[in-house]
C-alpha positions as CSV (number, residue, x, y, z in Angstrom):
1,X,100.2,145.5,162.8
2,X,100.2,145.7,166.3
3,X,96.4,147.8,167.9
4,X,97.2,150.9,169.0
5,X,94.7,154.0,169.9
6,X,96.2,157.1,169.6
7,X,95.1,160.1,171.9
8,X,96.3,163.9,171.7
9,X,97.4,165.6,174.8
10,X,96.7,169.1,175.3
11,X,96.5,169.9,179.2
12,X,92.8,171.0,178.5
13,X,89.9,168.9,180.6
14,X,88.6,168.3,177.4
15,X,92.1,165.9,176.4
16,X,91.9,164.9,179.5
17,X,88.2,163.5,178.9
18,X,89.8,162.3,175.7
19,X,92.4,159.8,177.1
20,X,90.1,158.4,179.7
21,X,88.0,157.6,176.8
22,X,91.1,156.7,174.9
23,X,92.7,154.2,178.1
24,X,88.9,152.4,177.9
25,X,88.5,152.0,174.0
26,X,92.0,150.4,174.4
27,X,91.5,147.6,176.9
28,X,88.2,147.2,175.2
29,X,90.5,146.6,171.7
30,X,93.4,145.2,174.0
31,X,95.2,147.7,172.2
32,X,98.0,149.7,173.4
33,X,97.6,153.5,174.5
34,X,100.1,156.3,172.7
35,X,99.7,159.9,174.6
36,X,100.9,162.6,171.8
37,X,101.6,166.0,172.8
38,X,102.0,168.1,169.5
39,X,103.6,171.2,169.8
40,X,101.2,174.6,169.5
41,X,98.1,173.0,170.2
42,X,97.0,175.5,172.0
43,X,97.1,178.8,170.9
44,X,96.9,180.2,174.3
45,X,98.8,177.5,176.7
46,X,96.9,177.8,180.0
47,X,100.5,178.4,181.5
48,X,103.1,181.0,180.3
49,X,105.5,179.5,178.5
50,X,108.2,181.6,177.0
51,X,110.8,179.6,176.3
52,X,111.9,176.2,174.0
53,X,112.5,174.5,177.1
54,X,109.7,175.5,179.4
55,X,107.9,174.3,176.7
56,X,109.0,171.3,176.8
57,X,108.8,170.6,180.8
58,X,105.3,171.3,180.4
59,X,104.7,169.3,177.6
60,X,106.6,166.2,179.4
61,X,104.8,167.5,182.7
62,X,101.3,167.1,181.0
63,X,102.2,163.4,179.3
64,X,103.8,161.9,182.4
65,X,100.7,163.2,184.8
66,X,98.3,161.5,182.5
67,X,99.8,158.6,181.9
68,X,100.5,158.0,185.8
69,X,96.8,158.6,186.1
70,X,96.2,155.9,183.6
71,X,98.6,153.5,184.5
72,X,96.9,153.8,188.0
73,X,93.0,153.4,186.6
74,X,94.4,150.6,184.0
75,X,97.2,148.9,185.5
76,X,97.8,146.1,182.5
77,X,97.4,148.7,179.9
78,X,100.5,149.4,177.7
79,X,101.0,153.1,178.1
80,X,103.6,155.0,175.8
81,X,104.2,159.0,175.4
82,X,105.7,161.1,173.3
83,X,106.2,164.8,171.7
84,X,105.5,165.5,168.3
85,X,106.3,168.9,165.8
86,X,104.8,170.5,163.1
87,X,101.6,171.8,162.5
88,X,99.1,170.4,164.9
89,X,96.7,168.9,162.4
90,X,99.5,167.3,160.3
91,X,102.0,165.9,163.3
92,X,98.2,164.0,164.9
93,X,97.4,162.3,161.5
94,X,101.2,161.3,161.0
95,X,101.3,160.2,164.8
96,X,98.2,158.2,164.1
97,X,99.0,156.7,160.8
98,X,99.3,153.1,162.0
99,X,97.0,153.4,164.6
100,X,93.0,152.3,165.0
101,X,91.7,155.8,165.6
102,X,92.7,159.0,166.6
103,X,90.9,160.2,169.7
104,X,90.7,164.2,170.2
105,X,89.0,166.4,172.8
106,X,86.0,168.5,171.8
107,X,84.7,171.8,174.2
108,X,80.8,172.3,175.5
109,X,78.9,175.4,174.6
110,X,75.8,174.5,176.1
111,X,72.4,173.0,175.2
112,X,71.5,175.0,172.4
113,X,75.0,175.7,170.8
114,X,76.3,172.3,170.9
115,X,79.9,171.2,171.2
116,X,82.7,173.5,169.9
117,X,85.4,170.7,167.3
118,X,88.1,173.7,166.9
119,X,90.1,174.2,164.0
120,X,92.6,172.1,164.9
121,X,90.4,169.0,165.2
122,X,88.7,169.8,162.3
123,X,92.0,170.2,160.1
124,X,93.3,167.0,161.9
125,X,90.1,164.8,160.6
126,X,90.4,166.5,157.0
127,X,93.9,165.1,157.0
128,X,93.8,161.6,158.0
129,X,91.8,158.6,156.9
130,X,92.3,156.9,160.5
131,X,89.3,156.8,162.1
132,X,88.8,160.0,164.2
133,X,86.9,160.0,167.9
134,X,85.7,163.4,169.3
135,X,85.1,163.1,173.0
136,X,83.5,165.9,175.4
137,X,84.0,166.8,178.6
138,X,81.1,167.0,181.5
139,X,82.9,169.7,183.6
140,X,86.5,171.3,184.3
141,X,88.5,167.9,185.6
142,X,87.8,166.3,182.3
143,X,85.7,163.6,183.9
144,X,83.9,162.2,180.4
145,X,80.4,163.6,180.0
146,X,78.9,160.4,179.5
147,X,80.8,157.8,181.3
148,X,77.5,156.3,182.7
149,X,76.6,155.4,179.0
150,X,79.6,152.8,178.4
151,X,77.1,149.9,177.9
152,X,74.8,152.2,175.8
153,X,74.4,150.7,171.8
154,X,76.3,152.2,169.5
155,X,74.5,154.4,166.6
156,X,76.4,154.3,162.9
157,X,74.7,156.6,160.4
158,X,75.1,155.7,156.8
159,X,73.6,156.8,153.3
160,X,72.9,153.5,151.5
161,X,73.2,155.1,148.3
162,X,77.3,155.7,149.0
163,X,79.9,152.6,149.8
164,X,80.1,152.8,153.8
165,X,82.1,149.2,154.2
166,X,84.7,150.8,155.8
167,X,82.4,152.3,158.2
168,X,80.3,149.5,158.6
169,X,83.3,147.4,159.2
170,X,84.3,150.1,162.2
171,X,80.5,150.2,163.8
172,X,80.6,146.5,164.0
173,X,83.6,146.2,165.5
174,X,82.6,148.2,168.2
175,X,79.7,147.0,168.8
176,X,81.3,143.6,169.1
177,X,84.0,145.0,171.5
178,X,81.8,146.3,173.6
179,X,79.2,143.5,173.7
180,X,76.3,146.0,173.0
181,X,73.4,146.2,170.1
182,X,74.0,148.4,167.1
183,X,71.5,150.8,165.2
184,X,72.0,151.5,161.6
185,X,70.2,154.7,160.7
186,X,69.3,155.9,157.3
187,X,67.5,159.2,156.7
188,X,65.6,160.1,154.0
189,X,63.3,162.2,152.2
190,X,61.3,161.4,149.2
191,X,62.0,163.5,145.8
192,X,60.6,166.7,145.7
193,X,59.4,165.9,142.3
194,X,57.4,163.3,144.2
195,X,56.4,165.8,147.4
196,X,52.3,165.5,146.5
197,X,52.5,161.7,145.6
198,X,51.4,160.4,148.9
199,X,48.3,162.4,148.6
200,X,47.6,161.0,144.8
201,X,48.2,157.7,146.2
202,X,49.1,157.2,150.0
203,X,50.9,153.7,149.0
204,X,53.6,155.3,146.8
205,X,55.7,156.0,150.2
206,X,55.1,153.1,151.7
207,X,56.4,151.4,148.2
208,X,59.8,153.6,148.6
209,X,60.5,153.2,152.3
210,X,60.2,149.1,151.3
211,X,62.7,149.5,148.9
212,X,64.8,151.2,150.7
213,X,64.4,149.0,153.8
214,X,65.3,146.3,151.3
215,X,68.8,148.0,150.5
216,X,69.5,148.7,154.0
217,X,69.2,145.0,154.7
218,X,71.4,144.2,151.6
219,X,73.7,146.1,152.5
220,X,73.7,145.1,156.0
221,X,73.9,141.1,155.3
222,X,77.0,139.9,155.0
223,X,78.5,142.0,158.2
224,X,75.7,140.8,160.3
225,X,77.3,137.0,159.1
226,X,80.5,137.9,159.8
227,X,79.6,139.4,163.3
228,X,76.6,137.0,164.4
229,X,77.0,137.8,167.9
230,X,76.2,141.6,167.3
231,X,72.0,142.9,167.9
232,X,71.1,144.7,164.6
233,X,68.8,147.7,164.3
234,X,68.3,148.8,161.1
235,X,66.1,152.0,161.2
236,X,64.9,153.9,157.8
237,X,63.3,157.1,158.6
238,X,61.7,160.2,156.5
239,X,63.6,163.2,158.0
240,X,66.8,165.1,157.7
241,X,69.5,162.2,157.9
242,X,71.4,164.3,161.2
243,X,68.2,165.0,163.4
244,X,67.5,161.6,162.9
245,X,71.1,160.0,163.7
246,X,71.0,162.6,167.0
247,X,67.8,161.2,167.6
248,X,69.1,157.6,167.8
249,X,72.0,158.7,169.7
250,X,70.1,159.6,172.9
251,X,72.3,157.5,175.3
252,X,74.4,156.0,173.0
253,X,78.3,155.1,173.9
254,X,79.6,155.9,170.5
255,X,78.4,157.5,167.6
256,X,79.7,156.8,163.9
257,X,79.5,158.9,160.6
258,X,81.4,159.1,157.7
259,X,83.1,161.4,155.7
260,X,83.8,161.5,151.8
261,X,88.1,161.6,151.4
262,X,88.5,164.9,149.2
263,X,92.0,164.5,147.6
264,X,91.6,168.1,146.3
265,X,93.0,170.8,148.5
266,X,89.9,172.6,148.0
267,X,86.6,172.3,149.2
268,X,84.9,171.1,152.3
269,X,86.6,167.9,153.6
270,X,83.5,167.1,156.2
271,X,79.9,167.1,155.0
272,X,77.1,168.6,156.6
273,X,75.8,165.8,158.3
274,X,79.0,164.8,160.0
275,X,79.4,168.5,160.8
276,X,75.7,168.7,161.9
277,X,76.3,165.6,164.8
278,X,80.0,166.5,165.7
279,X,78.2,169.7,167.1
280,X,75.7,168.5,168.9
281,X,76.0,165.0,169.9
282,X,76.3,164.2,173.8
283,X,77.9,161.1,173.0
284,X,81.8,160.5,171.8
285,X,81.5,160.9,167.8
286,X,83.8,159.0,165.6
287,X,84.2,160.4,162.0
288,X,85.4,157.2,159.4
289,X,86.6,158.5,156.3
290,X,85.5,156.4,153.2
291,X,85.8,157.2,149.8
């Protein structure tokens, strides 16, 4: 299968933050580039457009502009464009079904509030098992918000108690693309059946953070093997598993989580510590589903 990133194209600075990201993480990959354009993405188009084929003008408009900029900024990048129907959510995961991630746009709502995913980004990474990247934008142009942080590590949560091979396999490829170190974080808390044991006898958590350091190790042995060229991290930490990941993620270029595939209709398809550093991560966040 030939490497492909796929981006989707809205005309909003935050796509546009998106396929910058997207033109980067392909030459990184020395992938090709696919700008998709699916129809009602936005529910209110920043320009009036009434009709099927003004519509479409401004879709074309919107995918030829960008990838002129891109060709410009990457000029032996493979660029392709196209127009897809169908409900957003569904026509993004069936663009991207053959590609190596999906790469979306993601608003600001400050400091405190965090990032804004939409429900259209949210319904697109509930319906594909490609690997999905959420990118924000620093401003208006769609300049990406941390550009400067390119060479920044690369931060992968993961809950040793869960398989997390597929996104182990996609943290350590991109730390190897990029040439940067890579921290593993696990966060944990001890039992609360065990919440006065420390003070019975303080070695008990020191017993359980070695044993889980031990699994973390385990389970990071045979990727460190096959990717010997990539600087290892491994960090085990008492505290809520997202304030910890957002903690490592200061300055990071990429931040990975996972997600549990739900094969049931109902239900929520992201957990809460995916949800928790979608919000409020700086950084681009790329959700790997796993089962």
């Amino acid at each position: 299968m030939t490497s492909q990133v796929t981006v989707g194209l809205d005309g909003s600075p935050e796509s546009t933050a998106a396929a910058r990201w997207a033109a980067y993480e392909a030459e990184l990959r020395s992938a090709s580039l696919d700008l998709v354009h699916a129809e009602e993405w936005l529910e209110n188009p920043p320009l009036p457009v009434a009709t099927t084929e003004e519509r479409r003008h401004w879709a074309e408009g919107i995918l030829r502009d960008r990838a002129d900029e891109l060709r410009r900024e990457h000029p032996s990048l493979e660029i392709s464009t196209r127009r897809v129907g169908g409900l957003p959510s569904l026509a993004l995961a069936s663009a991207a079904k053959d590609s190596d991630m999906l790469v979306l746009g993601s608003r600001g709502l400050g400091s405190i509030a965090g990032f804004l995913v939409g429900s259209t980004g949210a319904a697109t990474i509930a319906e594909t098992e490609r690997p999905v990247v959420l990118v924000r934008s620093a401003d208006n142009t769609g300049t990406r918000a941390v550009r400067d942080r390119d060479r920044g590590p690369v931060v992968a949560g993961i809950d040793i108690h869960r398989p997390c091979d597929r996104l182990l396999a996609f943290a350590f490829e991109e730390a190897a693309h990029r040439a940067c170190p890579l921290i593993v974080v696990h966060g944990w808390s001890p039992p609360p059946i065990l919440s006065y044991a420390p003070i019975l006898d303080p070695g008990v958590q020191s017993e359980m953070a070695h044993g889980i350091g031990m699994a973390m190790d385990e389970i990071l042995s045979p990727w460190q093997e096959k990717f010997p060229s990539v600087a290892v991290e491994p960090r085990v930490i008492i505290g809520q598993a997202a304030i910890q990941i957002l903690d490592a993620a200061t300055g990071a270029a990429l931040v990975i989580v996972g997600r549990r595939i739900r094969h049931s209709a109902y239900g929520t398809h992201i957990g809460p510590i995916a949800h928790a550093v979608m919000h409020h991560a700086a950084a681009p966040v790329a959700v790997v589903a796993h089962e």
